[in-house]
Wavefront OBJ file of the C-alpha trace (Angstrom):
o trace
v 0.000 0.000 0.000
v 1.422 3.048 -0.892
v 1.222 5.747 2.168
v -0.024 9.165 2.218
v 2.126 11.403 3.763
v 0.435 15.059 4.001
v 0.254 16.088 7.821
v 0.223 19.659 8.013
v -2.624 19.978 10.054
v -1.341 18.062 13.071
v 2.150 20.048 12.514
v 0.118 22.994 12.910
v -1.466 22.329 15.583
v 1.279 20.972 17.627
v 3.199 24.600 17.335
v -0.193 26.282 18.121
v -0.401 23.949 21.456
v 3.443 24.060 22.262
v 2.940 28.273 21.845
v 0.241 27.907 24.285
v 1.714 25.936 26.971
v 4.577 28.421 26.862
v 2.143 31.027 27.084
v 0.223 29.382 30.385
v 2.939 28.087 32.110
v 5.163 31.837 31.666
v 2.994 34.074 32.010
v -0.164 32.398 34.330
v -0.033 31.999 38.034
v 0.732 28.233 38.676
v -2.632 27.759 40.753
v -4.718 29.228 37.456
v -5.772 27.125 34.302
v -4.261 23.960 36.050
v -6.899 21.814 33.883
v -5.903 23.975 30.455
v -2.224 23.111 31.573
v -2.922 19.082 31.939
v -4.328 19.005 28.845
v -2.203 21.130 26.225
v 0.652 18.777 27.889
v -1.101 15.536 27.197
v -2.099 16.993 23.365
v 1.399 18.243 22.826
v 2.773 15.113 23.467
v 0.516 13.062 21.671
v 0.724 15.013 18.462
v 4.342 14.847 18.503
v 4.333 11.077 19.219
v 1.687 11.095 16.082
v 3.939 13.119 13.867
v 7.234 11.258 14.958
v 5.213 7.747 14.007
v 3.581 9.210 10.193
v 7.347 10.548 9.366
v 8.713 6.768 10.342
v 6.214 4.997 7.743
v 3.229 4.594 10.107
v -0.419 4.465 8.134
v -3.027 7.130 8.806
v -6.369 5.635 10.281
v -8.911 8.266 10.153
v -11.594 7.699 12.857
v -14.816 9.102 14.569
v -15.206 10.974 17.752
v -17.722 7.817 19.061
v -15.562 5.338 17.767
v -13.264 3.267 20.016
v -9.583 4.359 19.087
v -8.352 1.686 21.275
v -9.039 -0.818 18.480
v -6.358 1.054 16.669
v -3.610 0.523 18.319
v -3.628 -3.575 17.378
v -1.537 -2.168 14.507
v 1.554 -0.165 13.983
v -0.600 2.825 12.928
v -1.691 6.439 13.652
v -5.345 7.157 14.651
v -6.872 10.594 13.900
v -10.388 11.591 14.656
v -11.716 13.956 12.106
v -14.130 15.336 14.354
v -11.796 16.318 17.064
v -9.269 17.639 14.294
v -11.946 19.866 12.891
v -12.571 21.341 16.216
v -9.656 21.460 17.459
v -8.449 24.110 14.679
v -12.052 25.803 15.092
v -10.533 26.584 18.437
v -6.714 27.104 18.461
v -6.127 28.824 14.977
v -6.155 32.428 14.267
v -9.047 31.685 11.865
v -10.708 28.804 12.996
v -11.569 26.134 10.516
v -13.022 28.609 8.484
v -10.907 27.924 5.305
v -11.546 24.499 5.343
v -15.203 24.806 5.491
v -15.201 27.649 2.651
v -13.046 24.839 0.436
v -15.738 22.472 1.511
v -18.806 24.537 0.540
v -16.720 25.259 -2.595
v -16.688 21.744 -3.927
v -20.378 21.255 -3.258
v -21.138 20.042 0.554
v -24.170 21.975 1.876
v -23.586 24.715 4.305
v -25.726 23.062 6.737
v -23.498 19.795 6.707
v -21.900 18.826 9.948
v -18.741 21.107 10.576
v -16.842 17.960 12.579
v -16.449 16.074 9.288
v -16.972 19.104 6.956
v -13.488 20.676 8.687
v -11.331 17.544 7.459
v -13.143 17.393 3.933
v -11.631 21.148 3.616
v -8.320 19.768 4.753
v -8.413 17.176 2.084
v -9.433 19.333 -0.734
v -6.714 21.178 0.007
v -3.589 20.600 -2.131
v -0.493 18.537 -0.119
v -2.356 19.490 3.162
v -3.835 16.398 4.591
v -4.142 12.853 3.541
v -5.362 9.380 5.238
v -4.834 5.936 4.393
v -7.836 4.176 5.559
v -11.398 5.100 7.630
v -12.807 3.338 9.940
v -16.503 4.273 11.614
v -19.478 3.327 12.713
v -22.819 4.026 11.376
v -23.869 6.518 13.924
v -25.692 8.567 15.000
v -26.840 10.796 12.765
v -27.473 10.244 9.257
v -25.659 13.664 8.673
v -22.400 12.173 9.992
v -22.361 8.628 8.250
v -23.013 10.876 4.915
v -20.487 13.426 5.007
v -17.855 9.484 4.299
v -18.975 9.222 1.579
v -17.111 12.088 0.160
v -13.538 10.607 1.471
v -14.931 6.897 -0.264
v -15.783 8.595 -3.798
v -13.871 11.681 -4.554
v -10.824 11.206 -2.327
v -10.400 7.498 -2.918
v -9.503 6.358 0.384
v -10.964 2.795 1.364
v -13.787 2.854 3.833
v -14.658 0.493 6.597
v -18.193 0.947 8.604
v -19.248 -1.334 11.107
v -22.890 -1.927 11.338
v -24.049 -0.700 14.394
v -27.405 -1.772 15.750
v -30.596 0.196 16.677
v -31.151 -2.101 19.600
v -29.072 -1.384 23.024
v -29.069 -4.795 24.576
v -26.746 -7.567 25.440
v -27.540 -9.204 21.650
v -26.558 -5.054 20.230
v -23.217 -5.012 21.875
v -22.688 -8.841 20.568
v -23.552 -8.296 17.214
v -21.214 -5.116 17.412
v -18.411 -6.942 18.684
v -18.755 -8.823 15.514
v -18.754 -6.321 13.799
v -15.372 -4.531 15.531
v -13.923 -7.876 14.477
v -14.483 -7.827 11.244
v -13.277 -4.298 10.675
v -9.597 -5.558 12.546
v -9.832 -8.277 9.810
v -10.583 -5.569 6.880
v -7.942 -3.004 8.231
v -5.617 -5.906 8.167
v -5.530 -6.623 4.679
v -5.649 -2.958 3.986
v -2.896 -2.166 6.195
v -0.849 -5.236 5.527
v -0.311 -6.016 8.858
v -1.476 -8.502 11.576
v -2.993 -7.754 14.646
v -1.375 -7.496 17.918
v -3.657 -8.023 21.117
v -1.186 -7.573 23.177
v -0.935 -4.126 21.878
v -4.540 -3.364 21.804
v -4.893 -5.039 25.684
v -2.214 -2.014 26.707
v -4.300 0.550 25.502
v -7.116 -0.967 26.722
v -5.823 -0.996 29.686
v -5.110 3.609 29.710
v -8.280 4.144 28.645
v -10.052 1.750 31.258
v -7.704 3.110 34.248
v -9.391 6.960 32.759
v -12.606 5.856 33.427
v -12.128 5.223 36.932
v -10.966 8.572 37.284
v -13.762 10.032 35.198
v -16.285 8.523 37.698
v -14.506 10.051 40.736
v -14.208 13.358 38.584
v -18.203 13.489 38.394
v -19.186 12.565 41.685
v -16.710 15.397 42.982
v -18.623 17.818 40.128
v -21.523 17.359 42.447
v -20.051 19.479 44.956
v -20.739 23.526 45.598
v -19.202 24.937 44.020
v -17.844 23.345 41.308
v -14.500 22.366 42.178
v -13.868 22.802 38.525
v -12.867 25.469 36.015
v -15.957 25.051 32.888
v -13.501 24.659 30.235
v -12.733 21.000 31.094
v -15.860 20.419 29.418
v -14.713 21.142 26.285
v -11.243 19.920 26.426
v -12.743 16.930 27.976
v -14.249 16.212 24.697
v -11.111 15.897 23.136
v -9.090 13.899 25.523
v -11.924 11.130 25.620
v -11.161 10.060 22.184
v -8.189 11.925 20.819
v -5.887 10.252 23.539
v -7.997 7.301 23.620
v -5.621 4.198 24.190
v -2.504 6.441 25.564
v -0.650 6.824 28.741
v -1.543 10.658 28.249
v -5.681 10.225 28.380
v -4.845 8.283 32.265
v -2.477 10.881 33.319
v -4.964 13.892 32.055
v -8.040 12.530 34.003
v -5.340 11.629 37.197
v -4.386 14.872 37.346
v -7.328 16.447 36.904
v -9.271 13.824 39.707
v -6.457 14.932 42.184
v -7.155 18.468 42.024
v -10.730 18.507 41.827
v -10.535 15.906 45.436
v -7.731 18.231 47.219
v -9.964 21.683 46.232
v -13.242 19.562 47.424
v -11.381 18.421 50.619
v -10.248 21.869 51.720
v -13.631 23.263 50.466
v -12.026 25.936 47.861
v -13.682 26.736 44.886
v -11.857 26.766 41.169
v -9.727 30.444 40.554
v -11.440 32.648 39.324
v -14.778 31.233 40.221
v -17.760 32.994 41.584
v -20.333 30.744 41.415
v -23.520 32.414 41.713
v -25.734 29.672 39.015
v -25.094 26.354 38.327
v -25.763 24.899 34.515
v -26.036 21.495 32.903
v -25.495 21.638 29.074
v -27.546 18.423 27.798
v -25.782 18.549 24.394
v -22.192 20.076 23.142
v -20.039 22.609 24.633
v -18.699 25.228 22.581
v -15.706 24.614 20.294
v -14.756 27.376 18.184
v -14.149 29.655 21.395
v -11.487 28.710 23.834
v -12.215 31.391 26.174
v -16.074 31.569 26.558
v -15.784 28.877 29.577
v -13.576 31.495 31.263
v -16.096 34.219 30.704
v -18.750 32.305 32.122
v -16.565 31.367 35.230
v -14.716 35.049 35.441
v -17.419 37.399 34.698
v -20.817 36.001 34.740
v -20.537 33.682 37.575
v -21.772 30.800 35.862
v -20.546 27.017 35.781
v -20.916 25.106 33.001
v -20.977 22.063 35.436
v -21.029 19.402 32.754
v -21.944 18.443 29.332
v -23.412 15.262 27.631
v -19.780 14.378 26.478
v -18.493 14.588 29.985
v -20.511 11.859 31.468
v -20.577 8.438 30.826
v -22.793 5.484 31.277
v -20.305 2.507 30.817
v -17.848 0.732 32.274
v -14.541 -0.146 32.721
v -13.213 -3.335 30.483
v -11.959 -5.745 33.633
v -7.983 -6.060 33.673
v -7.579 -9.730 32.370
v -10.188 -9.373 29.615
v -9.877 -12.132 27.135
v -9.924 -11.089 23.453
v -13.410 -11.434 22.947
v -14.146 -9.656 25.779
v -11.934 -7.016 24.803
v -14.117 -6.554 21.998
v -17.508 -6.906 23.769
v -16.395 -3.988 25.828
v -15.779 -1.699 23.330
v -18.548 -2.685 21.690
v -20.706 -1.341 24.299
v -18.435 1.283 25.091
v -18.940 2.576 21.849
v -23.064 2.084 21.630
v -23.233 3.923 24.716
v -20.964 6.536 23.770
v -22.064 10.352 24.674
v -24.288 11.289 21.823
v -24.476 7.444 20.531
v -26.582 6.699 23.704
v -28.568 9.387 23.523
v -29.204 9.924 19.751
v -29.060 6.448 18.204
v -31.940 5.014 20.128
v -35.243 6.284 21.708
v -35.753 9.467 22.684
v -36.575 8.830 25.997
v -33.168 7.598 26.923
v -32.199 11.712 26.160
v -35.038 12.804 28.485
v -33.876 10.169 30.967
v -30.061 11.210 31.409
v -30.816 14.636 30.805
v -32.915 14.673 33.965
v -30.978 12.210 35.511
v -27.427 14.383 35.271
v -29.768 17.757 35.965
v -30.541 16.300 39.204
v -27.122 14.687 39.973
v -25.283 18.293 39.867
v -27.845 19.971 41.384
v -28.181 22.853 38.492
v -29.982 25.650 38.603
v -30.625 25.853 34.739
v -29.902 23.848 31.625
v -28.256 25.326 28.021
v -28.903 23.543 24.740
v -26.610 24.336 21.763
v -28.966 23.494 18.776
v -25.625 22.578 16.483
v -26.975 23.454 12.671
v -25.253 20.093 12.029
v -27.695 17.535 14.154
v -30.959 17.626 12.551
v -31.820 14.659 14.779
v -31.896 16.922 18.087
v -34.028 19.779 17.051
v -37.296 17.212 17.263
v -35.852 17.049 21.174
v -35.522 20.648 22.280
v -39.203 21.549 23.180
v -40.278 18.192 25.153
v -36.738 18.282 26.500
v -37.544 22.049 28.108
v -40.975 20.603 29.358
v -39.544 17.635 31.101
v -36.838 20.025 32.671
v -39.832 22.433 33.750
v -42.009 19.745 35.223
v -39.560 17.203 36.559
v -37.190 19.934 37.960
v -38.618 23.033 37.951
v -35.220 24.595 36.117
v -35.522 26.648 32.679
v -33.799 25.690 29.545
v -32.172 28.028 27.009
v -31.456 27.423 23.419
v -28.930 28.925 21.722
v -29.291 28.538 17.981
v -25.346 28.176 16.700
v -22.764 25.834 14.684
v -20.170 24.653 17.636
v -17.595 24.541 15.087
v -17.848 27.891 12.710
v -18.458 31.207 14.508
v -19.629 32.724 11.525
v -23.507 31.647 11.886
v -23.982 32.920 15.482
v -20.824 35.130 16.607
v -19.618 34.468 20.432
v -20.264 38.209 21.594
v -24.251 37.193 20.135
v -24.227 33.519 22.432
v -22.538 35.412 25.387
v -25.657 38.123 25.184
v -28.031 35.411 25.085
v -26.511 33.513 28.465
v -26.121 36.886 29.842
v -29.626 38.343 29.599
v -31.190 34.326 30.345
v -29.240 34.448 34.198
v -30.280 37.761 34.608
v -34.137 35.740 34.599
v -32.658 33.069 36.965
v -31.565 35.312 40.299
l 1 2 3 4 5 6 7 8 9 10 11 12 13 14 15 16 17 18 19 20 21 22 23 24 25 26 27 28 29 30 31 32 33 34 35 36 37 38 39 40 41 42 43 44 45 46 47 48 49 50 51 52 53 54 55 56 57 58 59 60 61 62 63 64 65 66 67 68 69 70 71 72 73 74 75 76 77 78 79 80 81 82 83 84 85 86 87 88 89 90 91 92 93 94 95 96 97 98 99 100 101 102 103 104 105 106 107 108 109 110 111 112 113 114 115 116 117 118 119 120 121 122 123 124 125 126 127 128 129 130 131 132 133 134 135 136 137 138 139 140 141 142 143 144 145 146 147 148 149 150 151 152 153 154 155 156 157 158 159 160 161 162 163 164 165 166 167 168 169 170 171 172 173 174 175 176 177 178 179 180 181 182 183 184 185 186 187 188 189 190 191 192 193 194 195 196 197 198 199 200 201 202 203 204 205 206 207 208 209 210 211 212 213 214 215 216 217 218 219 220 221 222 223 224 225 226 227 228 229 230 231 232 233 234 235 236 237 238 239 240 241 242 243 244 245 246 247 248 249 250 251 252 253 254 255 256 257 258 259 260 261 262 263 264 265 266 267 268 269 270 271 272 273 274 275 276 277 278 279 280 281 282 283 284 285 286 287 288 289 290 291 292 293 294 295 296 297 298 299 300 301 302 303 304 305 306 307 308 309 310 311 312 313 314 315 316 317 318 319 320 321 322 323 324 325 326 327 328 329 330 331 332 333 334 335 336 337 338 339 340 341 342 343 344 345 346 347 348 349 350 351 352 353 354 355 356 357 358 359 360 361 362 363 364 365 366 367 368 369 370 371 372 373 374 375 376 377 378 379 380 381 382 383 384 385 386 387 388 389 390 391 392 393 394 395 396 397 398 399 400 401 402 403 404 405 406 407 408 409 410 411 412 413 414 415 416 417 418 419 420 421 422 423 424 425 426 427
């Protein structure tokens, strides 16, 4: 197979991240942005590992955000998930993604189109910019997302794997998706020219379950009031769940991070910075294409952003001497009951259900909905979703018509007037 090569967007990105760090760690107080900190070292370092690995002859898998990267890593090869690379430059370039959606829209791909895939088609149409040597995904949840492949299948040539996932959420589901996980290891072999290493995979298996453990403390300690945490791990958080998926970095990130929200819970301190005055569950995405609207929220309006729907998670770790097959059971459900998956893929009802059930968990005073242009499949949720909120809990809901990823269709100064003036009705 002959390799693709073109990696400037990770090369970018890794100088944007290792100008930040610098940035935080010379000129920031060591008590502030601890979180941001954590995680721009964890990102640095994985991008560089990434790089280091393309350069030596590794192949480019490209992947989705609710996919389970761990899989990867049964092969000498570099995962990239397009949705976190889209957002990623949405929210660390000077410009955003913005010139990769433009070269999108150019060769034909609807404005409305999802921005988390539509950033990497950009990248692609882009001459000697980015290239991939196989994709691997799963056919959810959204109709919009499982689309936008098609593009890298037909007019970029590169060979496309799906594995069928099914409607059904039961113990059958996560079988017949473990099957299905198999057979895309078996496809990516042939592809790849390489045979799979369980050994390998079992390792980062192994990082990623370890994370979850101290994801679980992490929310239970997100209960407390205040927050003991700044709002702007819930966008980072985002990243780090799949992005350094299978790595030493994803354990040490959520470590770090569980050992500062315990210590500032234990000696009752709130996060720097942090007034908190209302407390806010977002039941869908976080903002992307802004870096610094979680610290306006925290800093000047006194508002947490307490958690998010990708911030929470109902599955669980895969136990420590998991055969094979039970490897791949694991991620299987892992994977069905991914953040979004979970809550899009199936009934509706499962939405209400953990959107009332995390409401009530962190004790919120409100809820915020980002209606992403992207996911058609929410909008239907929005008004029963307020009602439930209203009647089960008594707390309002806002939504904030937007695209996460391009801050071109609602500007940030236009969503921070809209959070502004809806706590002014809370207090």
């Amino acid at each position: 197979m002959k390799l693709r090569r073109n990696i400037k967007p990770l090369v970018l990105l890794h100088e944007c991240g290792t100008t930040m760090l610098e940035l935080v760690e010379g000129a920031i107080a060591k008590q502030e942005l601890q979180v941001l900190r954590s995680y721009f070292r964890g990102l640095n370092s994985i991008l560089k590992e990434d790089i280091d690995a393309i350069n030596n002859g590794a192949p480019i898998i490209g992947t989705h955000f609710a996919f389970p990267a761990e899989l990867f890593y049964c092969f000498d090869a570099v995962p990239i998930c397009f949705e976190t690379l889209s957002y990623l430059s949405s929210a660390v370039l000077t410009n955003g993604s913005e010139d990769f959606y433009d070269a999108a829209s150019n060769f034909g791909i609807p404005y409305h189109a999802c921005t988390s895939q539509k950033g990497v088609v950009g990248m692609t149409l882009k001459p000697d910019y980015f290239d991939v040597d196989a994709i691997a995904i799963p056919t959810a949840p959204c109709d919009n997302t499982i689309g936008m492949y098609q593009f890298f299948s037909e007019a970029r040539n590169i060979p496309v794997i799906a594995a069928d996932m099914p409607y059904r959420h039961n113990e059958r589901g996560y079988k017949y998706y473990a099957q299905e996980l198999r057979k895309m290891v078996d496809d990516l072999a042939k592809i790849l020219h390489q045979e799979p290493d369980y050994d390998k995979l079992r390792k980062a298996v192994s990082y990623s379950s370890n994370s979850i453990k101290y994801q679980e403390e992490i929310n239970n300690l997100r209960a407390a009031t205040p927050c003991p945490l700044e709002s702007m791990i819930n966008p980072m958080g985002a990243c780090v769940q799949n992005f350094f998926a299978g790595r030493p970095q994803k354990e040490t990130f959520y470590k770090e991070v569980a050992e500062l929200a315990r210590d500032r819970v234990k000696k009752g301190v709130k996060a720097p910075g942090m007034e908190e005055e209302i407390r806010s569950y977002w039941p869908y995405m976080s903002i992307f294409f802004s870096i610094e609207f979680c610290e306006w929220m925290d800093r000047e309006l006194n508002m947490s952003l307490v958690c998010d729907m990708f911030n929470h998670f109902f599955f669980e770790p895969i136990k420590e001497n998991a055969t094979v097959d039970e490897m791949f059971e694991g991620l299987a459900k892992q994977s069905m009951e991914y953040p979004m998956v979970r809550q899009s893929e199936s009934f509706a009802d499962v939405f209400l259900d953990d959107t009332l059930f995390l409401a009530k968990k962190f004790n919120v005073d409100c809820a915020v909905f980002t209606a992403h242009i992207g996911c058609k499949q929410s909008v239907s949720v929005i008004q029963i979703l307020k009602e439930v909120l209203k009647d089960e809990l008594g707390i309002p809901l806002l939504t904030i018509e937007l695209d996460i990823g391009d801050k071109r269709l609602t500007s940030i100064e236009t969503i921070k007037k809209r959070v502004r003036e809806f706590k002014k009705t809370l207090l």
